[in-house]
C-alpha positions as CSV (number, residue, x, y, z in Angstrom):
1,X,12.3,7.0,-11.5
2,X,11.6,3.9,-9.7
3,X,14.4,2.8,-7.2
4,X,12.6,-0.6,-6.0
5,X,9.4,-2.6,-5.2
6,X,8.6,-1.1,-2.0
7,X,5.7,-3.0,-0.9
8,X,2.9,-5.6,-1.6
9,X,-0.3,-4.5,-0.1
10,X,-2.6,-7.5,1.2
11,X,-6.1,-6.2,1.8
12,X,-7.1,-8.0,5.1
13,X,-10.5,-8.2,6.9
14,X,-8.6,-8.6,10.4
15,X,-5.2,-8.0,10.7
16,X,-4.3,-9.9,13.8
17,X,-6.4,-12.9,11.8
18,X,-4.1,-12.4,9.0
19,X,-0.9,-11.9,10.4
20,X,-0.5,-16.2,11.8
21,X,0.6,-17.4,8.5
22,X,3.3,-14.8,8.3
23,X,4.9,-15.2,11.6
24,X,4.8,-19.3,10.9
25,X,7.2,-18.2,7.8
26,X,9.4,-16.5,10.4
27,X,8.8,-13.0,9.7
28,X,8.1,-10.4,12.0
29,X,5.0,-8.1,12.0
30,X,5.8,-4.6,12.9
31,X,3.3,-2.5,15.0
32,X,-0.3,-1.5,13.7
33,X,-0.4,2.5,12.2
34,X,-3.6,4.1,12.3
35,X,-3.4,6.2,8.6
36,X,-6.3,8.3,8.6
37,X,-6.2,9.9,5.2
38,X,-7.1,6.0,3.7
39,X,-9.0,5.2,7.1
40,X,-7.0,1.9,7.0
41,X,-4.7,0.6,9.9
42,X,-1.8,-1.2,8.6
43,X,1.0,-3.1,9.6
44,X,4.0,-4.3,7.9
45,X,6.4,-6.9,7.5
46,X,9.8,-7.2,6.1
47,X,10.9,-9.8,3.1
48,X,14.0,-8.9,2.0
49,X,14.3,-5.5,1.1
50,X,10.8,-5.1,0.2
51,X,7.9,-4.7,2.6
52,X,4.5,-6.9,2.4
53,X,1.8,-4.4,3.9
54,X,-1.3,-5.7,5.4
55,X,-4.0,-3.4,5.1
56,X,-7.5,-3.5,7.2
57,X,-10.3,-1.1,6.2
58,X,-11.6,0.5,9.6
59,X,-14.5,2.2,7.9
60,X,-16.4,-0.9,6.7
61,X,-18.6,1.2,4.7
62,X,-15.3,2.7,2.7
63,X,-14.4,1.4,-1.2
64,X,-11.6,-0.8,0.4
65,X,-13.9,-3.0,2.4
66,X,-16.1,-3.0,-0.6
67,X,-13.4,-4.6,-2.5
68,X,-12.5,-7.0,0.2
69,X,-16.3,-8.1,0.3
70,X,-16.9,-8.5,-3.2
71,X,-14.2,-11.7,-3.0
72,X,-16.1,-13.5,-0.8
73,X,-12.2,-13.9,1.0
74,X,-10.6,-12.6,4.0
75,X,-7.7,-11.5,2.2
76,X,-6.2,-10.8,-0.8
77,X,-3.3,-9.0,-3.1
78,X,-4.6,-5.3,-3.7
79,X,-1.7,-3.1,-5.0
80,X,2.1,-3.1,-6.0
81,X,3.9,0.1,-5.0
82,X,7.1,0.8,-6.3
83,X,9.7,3.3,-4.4
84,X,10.5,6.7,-6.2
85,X,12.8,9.1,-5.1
86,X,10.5,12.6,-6.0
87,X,7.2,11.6,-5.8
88,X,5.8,15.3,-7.2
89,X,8.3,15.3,-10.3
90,X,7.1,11.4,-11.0
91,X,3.4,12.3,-10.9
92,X,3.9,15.1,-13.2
93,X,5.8,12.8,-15.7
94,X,2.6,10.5,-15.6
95,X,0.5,13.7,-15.8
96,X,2.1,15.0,-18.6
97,X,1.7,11.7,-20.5
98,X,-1.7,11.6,-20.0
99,X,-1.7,8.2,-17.5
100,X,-4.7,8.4,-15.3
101,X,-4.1,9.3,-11.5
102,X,-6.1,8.3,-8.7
103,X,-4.4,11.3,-6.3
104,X,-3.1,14.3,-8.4
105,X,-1.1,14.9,-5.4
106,X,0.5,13.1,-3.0
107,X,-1.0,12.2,0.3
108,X,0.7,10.7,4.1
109,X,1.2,6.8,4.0
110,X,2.4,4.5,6.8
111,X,5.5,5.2,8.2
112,X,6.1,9.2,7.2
113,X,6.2,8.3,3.2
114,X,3.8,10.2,0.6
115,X,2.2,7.9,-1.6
116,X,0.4,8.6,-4.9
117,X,-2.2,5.8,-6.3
118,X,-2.9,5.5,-10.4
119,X,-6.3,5.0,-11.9
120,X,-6.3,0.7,-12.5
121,X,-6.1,1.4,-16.2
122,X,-3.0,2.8,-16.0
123,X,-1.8,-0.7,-15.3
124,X,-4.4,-2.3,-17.3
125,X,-6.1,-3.5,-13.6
126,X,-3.0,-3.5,-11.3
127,X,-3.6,-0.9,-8.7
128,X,0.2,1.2,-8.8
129,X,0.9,3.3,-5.8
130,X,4.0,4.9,-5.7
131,X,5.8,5.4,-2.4
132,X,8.7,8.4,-1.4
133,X,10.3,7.4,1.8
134,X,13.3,8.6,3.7
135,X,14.8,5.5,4.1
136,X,13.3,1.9,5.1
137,X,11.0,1.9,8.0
138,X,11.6,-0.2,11.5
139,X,9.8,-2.5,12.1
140,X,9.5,-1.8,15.8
């Protein structure tokens, strides 16, 4: 079951680039994480209770930075991921209903959470990740 919105994930060409407008809003950017299993590093920032992730493709040959290059822009919105407590029992729920998955198993995320992606037509073109997560991350 879905607790919460856990993040927004902003695809950016250059994280430091990106990261200005935030900090003139008054938020803080937490440190850069290297997440090798989406060969993205990524770097979040607190609104609330939610998170707004910022996401730069490393491997600029990889499907992200494809996606980022088709828009012409230097960033934009790329997924909503919402915060489930079992992420194995969720994914079978979806499974079992037939909605398409883009991991059939969960993989390591940013900040020691496992995170699941759906197919876009599961959301008829919204990219859903789901997130489990001990407990909010720090920022520092």
């Amino acid at each position: 079951m879905v607790s919460k919105i856990d993040h927004l994930g902003v695809l950016v060409d250059d994280i430091d680039a990106n990261k200005e407008l935030f900090e003139l809003l008054g938020l803080e950017i937490g440190a850069v994480e290297h997440v090798p299993d989406f060969g993205v590093d990524i770097a979040f920032t607190r609104v609330g209770e939610s998170l707004v992730e910022l996401v730069e493709p490393v491997d600029r040959d990889s499907a992200l930075a494809a996606d980022l290059e088709a828009t012409e822009q230097t960033a934009l919105l790329h997924h909503v991921a919402y915060r489930v407590a079992d992420i194995d029992a969720q994914l079978a729920t979806l499974r079992d209903a037939g909605v398409p998955l883009a991991d059939d198993e969960p993989r390591p995320g940013a900040g020691g959470s496992r995170v699941a992606f759906l197919e876009r037509e599961a959301a008829n073109g919204v990219r859903v990740e789901l997130v489990e997560r001990a407990g909010d991350i720090s920022l520092s």
